[in-house]
N, C-alpha and C positions, 0 to 999 in steps of 0.2 A: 536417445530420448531421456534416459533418466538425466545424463551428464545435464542434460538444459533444466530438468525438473531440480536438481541438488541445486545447480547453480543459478536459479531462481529464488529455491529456498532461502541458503545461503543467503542471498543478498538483502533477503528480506527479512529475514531471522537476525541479521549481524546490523542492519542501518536501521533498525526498528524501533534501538532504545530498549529492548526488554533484558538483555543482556550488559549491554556497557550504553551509560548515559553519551548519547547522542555528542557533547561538550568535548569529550574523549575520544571521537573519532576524528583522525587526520582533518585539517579544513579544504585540502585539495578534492576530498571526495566527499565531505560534509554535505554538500548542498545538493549530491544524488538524495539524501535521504527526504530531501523535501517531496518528492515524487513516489516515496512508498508509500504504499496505505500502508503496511504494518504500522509506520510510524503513529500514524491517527488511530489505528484502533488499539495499541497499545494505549495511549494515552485518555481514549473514553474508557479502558476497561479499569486503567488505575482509579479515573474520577469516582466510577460508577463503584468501586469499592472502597477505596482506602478515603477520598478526600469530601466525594458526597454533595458537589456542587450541582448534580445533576444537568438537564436538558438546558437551561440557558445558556451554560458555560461550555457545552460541549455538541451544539447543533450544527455549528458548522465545521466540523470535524468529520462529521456524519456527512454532510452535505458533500466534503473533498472526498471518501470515500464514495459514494454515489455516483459524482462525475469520472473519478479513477474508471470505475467500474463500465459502467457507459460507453465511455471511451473505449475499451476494449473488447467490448460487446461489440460494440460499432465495427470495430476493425474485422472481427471476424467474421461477424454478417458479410460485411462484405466481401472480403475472402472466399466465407462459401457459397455465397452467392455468383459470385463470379467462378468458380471451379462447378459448379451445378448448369448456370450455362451452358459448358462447353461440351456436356458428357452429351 
């Protein structure tokens, strides 16, 4: 369990952009990082400090985050729903 939890981290920690600009990773695995939310909430957290464009510039940011989330929510639901089922 941790090995999955580091190597979630990792991946999300390294394709995030908060460490090395997103431009700088390989282009073969570049385009996993379109599906990280780190990606998007590093980036509202830089606006929201350093550049100060606020909620216009960064609502649908927010939004891909949301649906990310969602998504995964959904998955599990149903997962333990289907395992509560059968007990």
């Amino acid at each position: 369990m941790q090995m999955v939890m580091l190597g979630g981290f990792l991946l999300v920690f390294m394709l995030s952009g908060l460490i090395y600009p997103i431009q700088n990773v390989p282009i073969q695995i570049r385009w996993l990082s379109n599906f990280i939310w780190g990606r998007y909430y590093i980036d509202i957290v830089r606006d929201a400090l350093l550049e100060g464009g606020g909620w216009p510039a960064q609502w649908w940011k927010v939004v891909i985050i949301a649906f990310t989330g969602s998504v995964f929510y959904t998955m599990s639901w149903r997962n333990m729903r289907r395992m509560q089922l059968k007990a």
